[in-house]
N, C-alpha and C positions, 0 to 999 in steps of 0.2 A: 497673748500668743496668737500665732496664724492661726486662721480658721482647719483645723483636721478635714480630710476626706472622711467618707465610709466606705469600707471593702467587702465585699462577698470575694471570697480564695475557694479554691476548690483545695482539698484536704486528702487527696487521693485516694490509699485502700490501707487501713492498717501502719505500721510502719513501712512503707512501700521504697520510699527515697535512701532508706538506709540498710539494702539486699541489694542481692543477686536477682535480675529477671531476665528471662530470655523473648523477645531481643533485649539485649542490653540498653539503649536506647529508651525501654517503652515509657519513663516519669523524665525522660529528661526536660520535655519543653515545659514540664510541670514545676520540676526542678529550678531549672533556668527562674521565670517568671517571679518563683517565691526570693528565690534569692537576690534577685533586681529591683523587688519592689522597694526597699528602704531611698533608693538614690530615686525614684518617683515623691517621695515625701517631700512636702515644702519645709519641714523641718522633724528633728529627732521626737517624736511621742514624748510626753510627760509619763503617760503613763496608756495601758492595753485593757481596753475591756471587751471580750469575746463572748460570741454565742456561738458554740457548736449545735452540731447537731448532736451531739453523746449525751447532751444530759436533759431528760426532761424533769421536772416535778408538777406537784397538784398546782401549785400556784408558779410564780417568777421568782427564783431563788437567787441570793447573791452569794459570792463563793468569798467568804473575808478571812480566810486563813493565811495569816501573815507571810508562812511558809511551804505553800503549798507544792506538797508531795508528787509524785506522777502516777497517774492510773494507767496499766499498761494496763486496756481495756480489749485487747486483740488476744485470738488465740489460734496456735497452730502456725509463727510464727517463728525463725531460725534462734537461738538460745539468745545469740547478742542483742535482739533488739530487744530483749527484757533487760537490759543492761543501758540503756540510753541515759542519758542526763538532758537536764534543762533546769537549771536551778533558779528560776524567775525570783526573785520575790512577789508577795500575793500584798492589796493595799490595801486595809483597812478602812481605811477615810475614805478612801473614793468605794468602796462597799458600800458603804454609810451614805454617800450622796446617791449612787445607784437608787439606793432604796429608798431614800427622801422624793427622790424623782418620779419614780414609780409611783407612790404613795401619794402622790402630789397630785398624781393623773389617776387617782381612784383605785388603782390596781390593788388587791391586795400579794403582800411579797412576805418570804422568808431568808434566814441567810444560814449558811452553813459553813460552821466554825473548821470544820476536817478536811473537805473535800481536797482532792488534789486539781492536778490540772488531767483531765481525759487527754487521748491521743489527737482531738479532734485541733487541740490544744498547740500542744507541746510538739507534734511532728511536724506541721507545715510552721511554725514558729522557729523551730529548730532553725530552718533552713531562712528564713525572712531575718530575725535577731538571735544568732546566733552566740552572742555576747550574754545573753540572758540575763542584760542588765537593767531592765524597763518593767518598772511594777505592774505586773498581771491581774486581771480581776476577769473570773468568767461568769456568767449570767445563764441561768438554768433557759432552756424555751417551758412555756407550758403546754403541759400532757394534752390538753385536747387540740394544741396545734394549729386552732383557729388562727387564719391569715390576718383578718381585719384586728386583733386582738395584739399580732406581732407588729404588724403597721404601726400601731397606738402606742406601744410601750417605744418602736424606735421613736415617733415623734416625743416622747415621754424623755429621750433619752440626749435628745439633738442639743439641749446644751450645751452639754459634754465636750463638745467639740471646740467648742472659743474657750476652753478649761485645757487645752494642750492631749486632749486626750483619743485615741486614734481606735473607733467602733471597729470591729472586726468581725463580720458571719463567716463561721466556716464550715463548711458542709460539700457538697457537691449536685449541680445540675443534675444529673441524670445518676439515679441512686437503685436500678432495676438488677440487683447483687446476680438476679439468675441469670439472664442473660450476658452478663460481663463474666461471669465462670466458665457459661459454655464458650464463649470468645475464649478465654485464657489455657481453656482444655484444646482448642482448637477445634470446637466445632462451627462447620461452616456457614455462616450469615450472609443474608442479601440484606448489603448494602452496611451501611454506618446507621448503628442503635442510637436514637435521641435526635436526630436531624430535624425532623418535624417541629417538634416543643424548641428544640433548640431558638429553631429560627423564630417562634413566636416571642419565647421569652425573649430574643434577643431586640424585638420591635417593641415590648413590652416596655421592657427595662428603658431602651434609649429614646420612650415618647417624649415627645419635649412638653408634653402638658403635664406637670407632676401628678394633680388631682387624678386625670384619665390614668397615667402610669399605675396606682398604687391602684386604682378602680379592677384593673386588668389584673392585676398579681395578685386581688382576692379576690380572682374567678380562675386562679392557674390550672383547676382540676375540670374545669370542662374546657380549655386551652386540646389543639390539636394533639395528639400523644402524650398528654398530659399525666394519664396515671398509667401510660408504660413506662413512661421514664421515672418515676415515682410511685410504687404504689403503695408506699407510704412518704411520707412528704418528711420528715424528721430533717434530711440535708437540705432540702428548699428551704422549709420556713425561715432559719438565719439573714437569707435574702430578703425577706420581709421586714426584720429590725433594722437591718440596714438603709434600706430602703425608704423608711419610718423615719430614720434618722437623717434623709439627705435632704429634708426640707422642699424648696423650689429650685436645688441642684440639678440637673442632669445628668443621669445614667452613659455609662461608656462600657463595650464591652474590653477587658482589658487582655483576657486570653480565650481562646477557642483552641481545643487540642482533642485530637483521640485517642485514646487510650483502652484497653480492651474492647474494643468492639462497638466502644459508645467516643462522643461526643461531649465533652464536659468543659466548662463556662468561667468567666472572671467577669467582676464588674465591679467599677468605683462610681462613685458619686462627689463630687468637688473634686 
C-alpha cells in the first residue's frame, strides 16, 4: 500500500462542531479543514490509529475493544450532543501489532478490553469519516507526558504506515481553557492568545532537518509562550507521536485558524 501521512488535527472544544455558537461562524474553518482532509489522502486508510489527548495512563495503552463505545467525556453541553453516534469498529490485530511495536522498542504497554472511543476521538472524526467505516484503534499518551518518550513510541510506531494505516494526534496547539473562556465570555484581549508559540512551533514542526525538528519539540516548554499556551501539555504531546512517526518526512503546516481568542494549528508529515 502507499506510504500514509501522520496528522496532528486540532479537535476543538467538547462537541463544538455539533451546536449553536455565536458567532455562528466561530469552528467553521475548523469544520471545513476536517472535513476536506480525506480528498488530501493518497488513498482510503486500512485502518485509524489515534492519540488523543483525553486519555492518559501509567504506561502506553492500547484500546482493542472490538466495538468500541463513545465516551461522552464533556460536560455542561446541550442534551443532543449526548446523543451523537460514530459507530467505528475498534481492531483487534492492529492492537496486537500496536503493542508488538511498542514492546519491540522497550516500552512497556497495556491494552484495554472496554474503553470507548473519548471525544478527542469521535468528534473531529465524525466530521473527517463520517461513514465510520474504517477500523479505529486509539493509543493511550503516558501520564508523565515526557516529549522525548512520545517522540520514541511514534518512531516505535512508523511502520504502521507502509501497513495502510493512517497515525492520527489529536489534541490542540494552544490548550490555555482560561483564557479562551474569558474570550468566549467576552472579555477583552490584547491581541490573539498563542501567536508567539505559534510561530515557533510552527518553524519547529516545518525544520527541514528531522533530527533538529524533534530536538526542538522536546524543549517545547521553554519555547516562547510556551506554558501559556499549555500549561499543561496533554493536547500537545499527540504532536509528538506523530512527529515520531514521520520519519525524515517534512512537517507542513496544514491549518492556522482562531478561534476563541487563541490561535490553533494543523500539521502533516508525508
Amino acid at each position: 500500500m502507499t506510504r500514509m501521512p501522520t496528522l496532528f488535527i486540532p479537535h476543538g472544544g467538547g462537541p463544538c462542531f455539533f451546536m449553536e455558537w455565536d458567532p455562528p461562524d466561530t469552528w467553521d474553518r475548523h469544520r471545513s479543514f476536517l472535513e476536506t482532509l480525506p480528498a488530501s489522502l493518497p488513498e482510503k486508510p486500512k485502518a485509524l490509529l489515534v492519540i488523543s489527548g483525553h486519555w492518559e495512563a501509567r504506561e502506553f495503552t492500547v484500546q482493542s475493544n472490538p466495538a468500541p463505545p463513545l465516551l461522552f467525556d464533556y460536560n455542561g453541553f446541550p442534551q443532543h450532543t449526548y446523543e451523537l453516534t460514530w459507530p467505528a469498529p475498534g481492531d483487534p490485530a492492529l492492537a496486537t501489532r500496536v503493542g508488538e511495536l511498542l514492546q519491540g522498542a522497550g516500552f512497556e504497554t497495556g491494552t484495554d478490553t472496554a474503553r470507548g472511543f473519548d471525544h478527542g476521538v469521535f468528534v473531529p472524526l465524525k466530521l473527517v469519516f463520517p461513514e465510520a467505516d474504517i477500523p479505529t484503534v486509539q493509543l493511550s499518551l503516558r501520564s508523565d507526558l515526557d516529549p522525548d518518550a512520545h517522540l520514541a513510541v511514534g518512531r516505535a510506531l512508523a511502520p504502521l504506515r507502509d501497513e495502510g494505516v493512517l497515525i492520527i494526534g489529536s489534541g490542540n496547539t494552544y490548550h490555555n481553557m482560561g483564557i479562551m473562556m474569558q474570550s468566549m465570555r467576552g472579555a477583552p484581549q490584547n491581541g490573539t492568545a498563542g501567536t508567539e508559540f505559534d510561530a515557533w512551533l510552527t518553524e519547529a514542526v516545518t525544520c527541514p532537518d528531522p533530527d533538529e525538528r524533534n530536538r526542538r519539540l522536546a524543549r517545547w516548554s521553554q519555547a516562547p509562550g510556551g506554558r501559556d499556551a499549555n500549561p499543561r501539555e496533554e493536547h500537545l504531546i499527540p504532536l509528538h507521536v506523530v512527529a515520531g512517526a514521520a520519519g525524515t518526512d517534512i512537517g507542513r503546516k496544514t491549518l492556522e485558524d482562531t478561534v476563541l481568542g487563541a490561535v490553533e494549528s494543523a500539521f502533516r508529515f508525508g
